[in-house]
C-alpha positions as CSV (number, residue, x, y, z in Angstrom):
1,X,22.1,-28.8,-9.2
2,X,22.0,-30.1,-5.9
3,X,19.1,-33.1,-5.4
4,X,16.2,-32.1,-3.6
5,X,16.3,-34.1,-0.8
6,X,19.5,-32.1,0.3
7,X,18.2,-28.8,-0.9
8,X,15.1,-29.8,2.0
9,X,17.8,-31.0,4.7
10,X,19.7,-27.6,3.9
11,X,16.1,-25.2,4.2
12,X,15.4,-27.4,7.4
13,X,18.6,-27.0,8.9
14,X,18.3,-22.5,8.3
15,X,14.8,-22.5,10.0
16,X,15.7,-23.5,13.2
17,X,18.7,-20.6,12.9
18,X,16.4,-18.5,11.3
19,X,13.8,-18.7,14.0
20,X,15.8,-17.4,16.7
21,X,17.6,-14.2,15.0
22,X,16.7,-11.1,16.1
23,X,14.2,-8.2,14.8
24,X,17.9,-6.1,14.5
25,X,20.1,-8.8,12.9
26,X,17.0,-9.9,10.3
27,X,16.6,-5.5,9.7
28,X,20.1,-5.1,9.1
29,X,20.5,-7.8,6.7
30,X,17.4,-6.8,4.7
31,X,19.0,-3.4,4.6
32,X,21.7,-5.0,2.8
33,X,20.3,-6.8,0.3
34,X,18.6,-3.6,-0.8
35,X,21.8,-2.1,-0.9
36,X,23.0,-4.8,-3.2
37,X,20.7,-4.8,-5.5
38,X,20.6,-1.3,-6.1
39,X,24.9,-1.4,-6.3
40,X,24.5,-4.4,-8.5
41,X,21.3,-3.0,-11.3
42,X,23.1,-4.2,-14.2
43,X,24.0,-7.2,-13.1
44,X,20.5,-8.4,-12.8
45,X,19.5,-6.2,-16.2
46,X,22.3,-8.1,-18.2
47,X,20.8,-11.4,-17.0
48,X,17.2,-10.6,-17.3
49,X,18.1,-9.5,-21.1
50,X,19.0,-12.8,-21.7
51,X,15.6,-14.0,-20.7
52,X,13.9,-11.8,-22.9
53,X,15.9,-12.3,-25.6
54,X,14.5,-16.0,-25.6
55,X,11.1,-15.0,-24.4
56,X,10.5,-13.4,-27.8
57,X,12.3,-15.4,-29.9
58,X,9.6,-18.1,-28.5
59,X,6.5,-15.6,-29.5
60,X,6.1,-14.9,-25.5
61,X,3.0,-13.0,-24.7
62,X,3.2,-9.2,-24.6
63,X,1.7,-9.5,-20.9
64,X,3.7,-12.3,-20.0
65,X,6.4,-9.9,-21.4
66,X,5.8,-7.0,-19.4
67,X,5.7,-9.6,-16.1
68,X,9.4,-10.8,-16.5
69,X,10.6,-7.3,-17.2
70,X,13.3,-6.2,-15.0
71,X,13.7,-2.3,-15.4
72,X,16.0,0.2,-13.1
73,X,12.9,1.3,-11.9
74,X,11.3,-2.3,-10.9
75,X,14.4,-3.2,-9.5
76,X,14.6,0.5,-7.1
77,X,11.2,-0.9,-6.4
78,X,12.4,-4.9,-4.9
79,X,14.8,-2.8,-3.0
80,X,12.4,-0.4,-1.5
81,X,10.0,-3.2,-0.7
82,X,12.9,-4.7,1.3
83,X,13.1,-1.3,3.3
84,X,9.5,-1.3,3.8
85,X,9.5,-4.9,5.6
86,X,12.4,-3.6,8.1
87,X,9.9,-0.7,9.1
88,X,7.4,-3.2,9.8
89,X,6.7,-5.1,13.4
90,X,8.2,-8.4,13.7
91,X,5.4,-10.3,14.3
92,X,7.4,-13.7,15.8
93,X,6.4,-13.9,19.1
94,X,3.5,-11.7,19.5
95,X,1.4,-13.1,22.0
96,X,-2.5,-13.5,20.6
97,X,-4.2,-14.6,23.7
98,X,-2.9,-15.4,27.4
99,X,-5.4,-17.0,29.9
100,X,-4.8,-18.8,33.1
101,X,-6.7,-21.9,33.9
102,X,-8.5,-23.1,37.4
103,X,-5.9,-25.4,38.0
104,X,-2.6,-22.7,38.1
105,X,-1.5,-23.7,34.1
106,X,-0.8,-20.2,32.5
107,X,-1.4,-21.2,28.4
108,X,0.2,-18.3,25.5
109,X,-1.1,-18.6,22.0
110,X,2.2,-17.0,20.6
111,X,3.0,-16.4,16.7
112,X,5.6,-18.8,15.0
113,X,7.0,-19.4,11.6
114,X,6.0,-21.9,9.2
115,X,8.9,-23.5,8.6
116,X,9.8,-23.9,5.5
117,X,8.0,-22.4,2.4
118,X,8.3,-23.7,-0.6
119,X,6.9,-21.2,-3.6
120,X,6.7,-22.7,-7.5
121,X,6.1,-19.2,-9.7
122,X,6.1,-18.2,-13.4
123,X,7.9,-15.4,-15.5
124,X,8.0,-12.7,-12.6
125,X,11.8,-12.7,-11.2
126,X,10.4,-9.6,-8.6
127,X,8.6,-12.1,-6.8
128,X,12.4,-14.0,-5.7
129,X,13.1,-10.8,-3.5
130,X,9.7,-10.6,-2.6
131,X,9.4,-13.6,-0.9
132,X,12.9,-13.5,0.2
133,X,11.9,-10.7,2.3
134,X,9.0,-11.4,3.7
135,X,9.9,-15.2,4.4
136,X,13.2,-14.0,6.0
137,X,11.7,-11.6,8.5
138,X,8.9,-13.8,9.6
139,X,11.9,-16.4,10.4
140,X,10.9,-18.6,7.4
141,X,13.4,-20.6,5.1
142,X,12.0,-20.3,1.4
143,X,12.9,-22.6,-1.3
144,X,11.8,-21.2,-4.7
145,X,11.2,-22.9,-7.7
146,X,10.6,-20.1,-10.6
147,X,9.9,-21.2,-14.2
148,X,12.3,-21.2,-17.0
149,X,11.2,-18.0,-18.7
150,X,13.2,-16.1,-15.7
151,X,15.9,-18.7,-15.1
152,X,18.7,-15.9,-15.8
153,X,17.4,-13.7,-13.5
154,X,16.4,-15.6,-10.7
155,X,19.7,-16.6,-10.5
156,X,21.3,-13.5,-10.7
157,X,18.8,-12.4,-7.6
158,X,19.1,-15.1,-5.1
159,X,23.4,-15.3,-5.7
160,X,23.2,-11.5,-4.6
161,X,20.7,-12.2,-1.7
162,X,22.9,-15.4,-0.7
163,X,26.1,-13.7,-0.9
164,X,25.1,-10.7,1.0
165,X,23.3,-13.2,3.8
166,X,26.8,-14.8,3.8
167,X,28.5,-11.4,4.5
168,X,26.1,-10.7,8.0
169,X,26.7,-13.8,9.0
170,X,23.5,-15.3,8.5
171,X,22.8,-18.8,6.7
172,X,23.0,-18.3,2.5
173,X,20.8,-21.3,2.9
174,X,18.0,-18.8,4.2
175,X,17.0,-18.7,0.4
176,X,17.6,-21.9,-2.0
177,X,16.9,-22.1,-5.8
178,X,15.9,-24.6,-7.6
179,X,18.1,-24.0,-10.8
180,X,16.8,-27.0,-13.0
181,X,13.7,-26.0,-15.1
182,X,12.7,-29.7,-16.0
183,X,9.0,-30.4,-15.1
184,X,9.6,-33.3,-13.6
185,X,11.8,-31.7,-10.7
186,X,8.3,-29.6,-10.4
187,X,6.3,-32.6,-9.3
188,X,8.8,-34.0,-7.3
189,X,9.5,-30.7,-5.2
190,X,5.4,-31.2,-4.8
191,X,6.1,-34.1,-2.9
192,X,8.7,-32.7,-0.7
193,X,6.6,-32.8,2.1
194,X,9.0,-34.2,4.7
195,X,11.0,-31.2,4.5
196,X,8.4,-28.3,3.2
197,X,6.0,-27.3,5.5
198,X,3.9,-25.3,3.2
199,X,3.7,-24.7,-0.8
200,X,2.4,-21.5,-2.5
201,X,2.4,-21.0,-6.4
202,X,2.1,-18.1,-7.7
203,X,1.3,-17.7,-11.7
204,X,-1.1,-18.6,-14.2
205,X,-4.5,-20.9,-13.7
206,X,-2.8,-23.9,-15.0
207,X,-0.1,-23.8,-12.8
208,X,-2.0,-22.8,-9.5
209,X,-4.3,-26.3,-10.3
210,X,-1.6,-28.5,-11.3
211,X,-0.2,-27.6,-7.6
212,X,-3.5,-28.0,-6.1
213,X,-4.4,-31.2,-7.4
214,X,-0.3,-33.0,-7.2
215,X,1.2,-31.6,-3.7
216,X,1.3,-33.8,-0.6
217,X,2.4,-30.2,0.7
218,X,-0.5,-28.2,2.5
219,X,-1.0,-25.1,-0.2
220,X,-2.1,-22.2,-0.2
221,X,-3.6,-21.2,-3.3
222,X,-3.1,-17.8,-5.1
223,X,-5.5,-17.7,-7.7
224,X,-6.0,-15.8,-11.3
225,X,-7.6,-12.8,-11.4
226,X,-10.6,-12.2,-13.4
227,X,-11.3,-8.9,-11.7
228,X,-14.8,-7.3,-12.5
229,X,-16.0,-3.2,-11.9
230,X,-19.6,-2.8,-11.9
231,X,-21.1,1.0,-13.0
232,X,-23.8,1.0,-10.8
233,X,-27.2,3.6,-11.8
234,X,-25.6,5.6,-9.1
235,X,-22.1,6.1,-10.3
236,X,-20.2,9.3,-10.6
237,X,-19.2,9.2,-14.4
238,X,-16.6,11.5,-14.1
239,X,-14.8,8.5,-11.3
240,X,-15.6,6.0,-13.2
241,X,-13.9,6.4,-16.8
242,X,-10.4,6.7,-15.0
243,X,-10.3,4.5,-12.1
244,X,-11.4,2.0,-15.5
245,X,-8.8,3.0,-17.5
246,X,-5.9,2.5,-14.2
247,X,-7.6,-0.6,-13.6
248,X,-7.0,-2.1,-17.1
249,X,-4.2,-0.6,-18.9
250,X,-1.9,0.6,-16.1
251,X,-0.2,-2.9,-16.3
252,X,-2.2,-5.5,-18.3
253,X,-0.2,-8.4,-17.3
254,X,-0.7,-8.5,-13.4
255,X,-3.6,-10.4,-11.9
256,X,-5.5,-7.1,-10.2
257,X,-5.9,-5.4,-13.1
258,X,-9.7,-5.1,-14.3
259,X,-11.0,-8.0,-17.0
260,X,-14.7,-7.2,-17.2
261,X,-17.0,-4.6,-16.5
262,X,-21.1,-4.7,-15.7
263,X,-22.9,-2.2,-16.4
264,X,-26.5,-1.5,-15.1
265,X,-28.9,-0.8,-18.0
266,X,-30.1,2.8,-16.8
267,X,-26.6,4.7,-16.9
268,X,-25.2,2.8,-20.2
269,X,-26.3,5.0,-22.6
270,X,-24.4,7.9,-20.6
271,X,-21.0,6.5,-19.6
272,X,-20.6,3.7,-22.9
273,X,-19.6,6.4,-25.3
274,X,-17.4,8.2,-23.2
275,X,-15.5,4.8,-22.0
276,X,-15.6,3.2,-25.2
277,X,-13.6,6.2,-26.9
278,X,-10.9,6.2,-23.6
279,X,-10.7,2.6,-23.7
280,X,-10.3,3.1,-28.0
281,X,-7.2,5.4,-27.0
282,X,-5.4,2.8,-24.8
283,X,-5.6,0.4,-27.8
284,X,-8.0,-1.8,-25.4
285,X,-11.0,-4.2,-27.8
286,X,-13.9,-4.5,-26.2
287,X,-16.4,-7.7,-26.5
288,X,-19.8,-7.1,-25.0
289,X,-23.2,-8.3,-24.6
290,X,-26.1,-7.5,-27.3
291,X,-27.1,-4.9,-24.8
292,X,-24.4,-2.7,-24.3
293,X,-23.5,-3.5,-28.1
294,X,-26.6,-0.8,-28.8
295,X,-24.2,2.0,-27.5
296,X,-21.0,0.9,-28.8
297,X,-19.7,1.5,-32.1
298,X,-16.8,-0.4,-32.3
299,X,-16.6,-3.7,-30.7
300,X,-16.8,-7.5,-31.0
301,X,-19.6,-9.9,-29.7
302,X,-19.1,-11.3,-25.5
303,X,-19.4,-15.4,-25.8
304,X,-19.8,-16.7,-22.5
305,X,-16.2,-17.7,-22.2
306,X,-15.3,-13.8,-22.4
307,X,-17.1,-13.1,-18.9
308,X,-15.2,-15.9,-17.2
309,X,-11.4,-15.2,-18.8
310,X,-8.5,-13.6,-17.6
311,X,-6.7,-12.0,-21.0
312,X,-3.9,-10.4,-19.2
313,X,-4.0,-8.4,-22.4
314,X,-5.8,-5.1,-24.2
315,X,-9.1,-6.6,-23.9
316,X,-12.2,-6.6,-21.9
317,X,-15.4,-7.7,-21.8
318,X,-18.7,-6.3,-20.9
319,X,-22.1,-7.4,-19.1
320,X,-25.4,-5.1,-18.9
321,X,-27.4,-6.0,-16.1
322,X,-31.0,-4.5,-14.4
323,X,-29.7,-3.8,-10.6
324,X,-27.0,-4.5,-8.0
325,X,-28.4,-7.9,-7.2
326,X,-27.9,-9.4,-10.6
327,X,-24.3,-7.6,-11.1
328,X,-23.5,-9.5,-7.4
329,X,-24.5,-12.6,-9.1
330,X,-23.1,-12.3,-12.5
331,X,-19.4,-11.5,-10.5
332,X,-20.0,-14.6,-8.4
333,X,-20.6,-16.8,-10.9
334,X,-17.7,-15.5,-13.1
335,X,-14.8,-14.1,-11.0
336,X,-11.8,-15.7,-9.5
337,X,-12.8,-14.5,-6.1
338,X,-9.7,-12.0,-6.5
339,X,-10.7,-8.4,-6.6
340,X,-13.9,-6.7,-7.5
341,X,-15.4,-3.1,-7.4
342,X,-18.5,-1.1,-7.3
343,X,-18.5,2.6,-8.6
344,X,-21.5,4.6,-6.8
345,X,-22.5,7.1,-4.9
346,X,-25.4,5.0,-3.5
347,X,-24.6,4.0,0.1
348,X,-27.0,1.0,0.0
349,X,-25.8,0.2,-3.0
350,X,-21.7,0.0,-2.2
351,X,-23.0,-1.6,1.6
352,X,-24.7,-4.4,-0.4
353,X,-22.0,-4.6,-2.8
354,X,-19.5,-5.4,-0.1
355,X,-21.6,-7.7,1.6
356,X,-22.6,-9.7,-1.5
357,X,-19.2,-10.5,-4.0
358,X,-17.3,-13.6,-2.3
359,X,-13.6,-11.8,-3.1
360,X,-10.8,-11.8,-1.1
361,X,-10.7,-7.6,-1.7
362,X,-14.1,-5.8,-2.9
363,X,-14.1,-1.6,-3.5
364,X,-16.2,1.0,-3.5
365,X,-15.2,3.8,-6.0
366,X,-11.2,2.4,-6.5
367,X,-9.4,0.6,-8.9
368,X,-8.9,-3.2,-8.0
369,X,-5.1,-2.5,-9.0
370,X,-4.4,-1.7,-4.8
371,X,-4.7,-5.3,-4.3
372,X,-1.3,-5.5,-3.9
373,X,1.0,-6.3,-0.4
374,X,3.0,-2.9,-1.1
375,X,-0.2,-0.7,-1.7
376,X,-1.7,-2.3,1.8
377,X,1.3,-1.3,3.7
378,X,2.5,-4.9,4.0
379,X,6.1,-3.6,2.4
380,X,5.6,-6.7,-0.2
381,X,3.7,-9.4,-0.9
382,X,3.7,-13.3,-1.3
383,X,1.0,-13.6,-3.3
384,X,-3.4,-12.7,-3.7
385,X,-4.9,-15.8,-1.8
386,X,-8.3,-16.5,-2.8
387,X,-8.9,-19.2,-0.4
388,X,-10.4,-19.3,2.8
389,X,-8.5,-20.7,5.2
390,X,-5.2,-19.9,6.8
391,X,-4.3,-16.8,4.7
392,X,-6.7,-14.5,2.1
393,X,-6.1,-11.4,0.2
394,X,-2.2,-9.8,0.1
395,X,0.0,-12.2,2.2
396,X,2.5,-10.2,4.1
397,X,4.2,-11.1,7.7
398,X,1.5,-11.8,9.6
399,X,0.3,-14.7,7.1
400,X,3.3,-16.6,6.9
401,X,3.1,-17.5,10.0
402,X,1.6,-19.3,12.6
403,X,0.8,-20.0,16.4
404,X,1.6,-22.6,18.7
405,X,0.5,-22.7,22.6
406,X,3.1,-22.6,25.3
407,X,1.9,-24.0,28.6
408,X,3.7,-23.0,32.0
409,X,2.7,-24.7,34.6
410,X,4.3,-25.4,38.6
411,X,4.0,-29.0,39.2
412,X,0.8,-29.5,38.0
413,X,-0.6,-33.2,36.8
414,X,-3.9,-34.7,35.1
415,X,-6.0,-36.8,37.7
């Protein structure tokens, strides 16, 4: 594998090409790549196999499992997020605000990409075309750094992006991997800050704090997901039991997918039964409070460390409260400021509810599994950010990029 200083000098020198292609050039090539992977399927099946093979000789987890999964299906579904981002604006160049000042200087607040965007991720070899795409049309260079669970089939991806870049005539460099799965490589690409201009990791809570805490790159944090839906007095029982059951056990290992669930005291006794025996058939334990224990007859004590984790597995917990304000403050206190949802038919209730949980996406009467860049219409996504600034929720164009200020003026000097 190349060092990384010249895998920086490489992504630096694409940008500046990248920058200036045009919305056709950047569509056609897109177009391409979604071409090739669906032409070349087994090629990236044959190599993911090999990474499963090992994942389960090594007693991987059956969510971590179902994340590195490449199927015919999933793959269609990198391709068609590809199509989606050519049928979306460009946004390089739009102009957010134009004013002319007293002294004849006309100033442009005009969008422009990052740079180059580094991205460290875990077990999930969809997220190499993902951010492909979406750094490629926003005029971003990406270097990726993907984990050793999915070394096969990272590979396998970016060689058929970089050799159908190649073949438009574009830069292969538009898209680097970092091949060598050695920690230390990790926290040195962390320090890559003279050639990265920003640094988002995508994966589990150890990861996402190891980057926070080591990179002299800005980042952007993506965080867990320790999603909550609260059954409000109010809620329509007949909504509730299956946006529960999507929520939890569509896919178990993805970080919008529903971890614990509050339930106010007065409808318990009503909607318990009925969603303990369709959360029984999806295989799902349940660990609840002493509360919602008395209408259960098959479940395991909540600890305190149950409200706050993210299994990424069958399991979920369960939290009884008295009203709306102390479900807002038990999800506060516990969630990953991710997703959250409310199931009611009490306006109040779903307008407080909105106001009150500090999450990048909150719902009324949904399943928290639309947090996602392709459900939102972004064609793909980057990543959830649950920070504040730059970037929050599903990151698509727009948020990988960002402004600078052109000033024209006609002679004009400072006195």
């Amino acid at each position: 594998m190349e060092n990384l200083k010249t895998i920086g000098q490489k992504a630096v020198a694409a940008k500046y090409i990248l920058q200036s292609l045009s919305t056709e050039k950047k569509n056609r090539a897109l177009k391409a790549v979604a071409e090739a992977f669906e032409a070349r399927k087994q090629e990236m099946i044959e190599a993911n196999a090999k990474d499963l093979e090992i994942g389960e000789a090594n007693g991987m987890h059956l969510g971590m499992i179902d994340r590195l999964r490449l199927t015919e299906d999933r793959i269609s579904g990198m391709a068609e997020g590809l199509l989606q981002i050519t049928e979306l604006p460009d946004p390089l160049g739009e102009v957010l605000e134009k004013f002319e000042r007293p002294n004849g200087l006309r100033i442009s607040k005009v969008r422009v990409p990052l740079g180059v965007i580094g991205i460290i991720y875990e077990s999930r070899p969809n997220v190499t075309a993902d951010a492909f795409g979406l750094c490629f049309k926003s005029g971003n260079a990406v270097i990726l750094k993907g984990g050793k669970d999915a070394i096969h089939s990272n590979i396998a991806i970016a060689n058929i992006i970089r050799e159908t870049l190649e073949g438009e005539g574009i830069p292969a460099d538009a898209v680097l991997l970092i091949t060598d799965t050695d920690r230390q490589i990790t926290n040195e690409f962390m320090k890559l800050n003279q050639y990265v201009d920003v640094l988002i990791p995508r994966g589990g809570a150890g990861l996402i704090r190891t980057v926070v805490e080591n990179s002299t790159i800005p980042v952007i944090e993506t965080g867990t997901g320790n999603c909550h839906i609260y059954i409000d007095e109010d809620a329509d029982i007949e909504k509730a039991i299956p946006i529960i059951i999507n929520a939890k056990t569509q896919r178990i290992g993805v970080c919008n997918s529903c971890e614990s669930l509050v339930i106010h005291e007065k409808i318990a006794d009503k909607v318990l039964p009925a969603l303990e025996k369709a959360l029984h058939e999806k295989n799902v334990e349940i660990r609840a409070d002493e509360k919602a224990r008395e209408f259960l007859t098959d479940c395991k004590a909540a600890s305190e460390e149950d409200f706050g984790t993210e299994y990424l597995d069958y399991i979920i917990s369960m939290k009884t409260v008295s009203g709306i304000e102390e479900a807002i403050a038990h999800i506060n206190r516990y969630n990953t400021r991710h997703s959250d949802a409310i199931i009611t038919e009490n306006e109040e209730h779903a307008k407080r509810f909105l106001q009150g949980v500090d999450s990048a996406c909150v719902y009324v009467n949904a399943s928290t599994r639309f947090t996602d860049g392709f459900e939102f219409g972004f064609g793909a996504e980057i990543g959830i950010s649950t920070q504040k600034l730059h970037a929050r929720g599903p990151m698509g164009l727009k948020e990988l990029t960002t402004y600078k200020y052109t000033i024209v003026g006609n002679g004009q000097v400072r006195g």
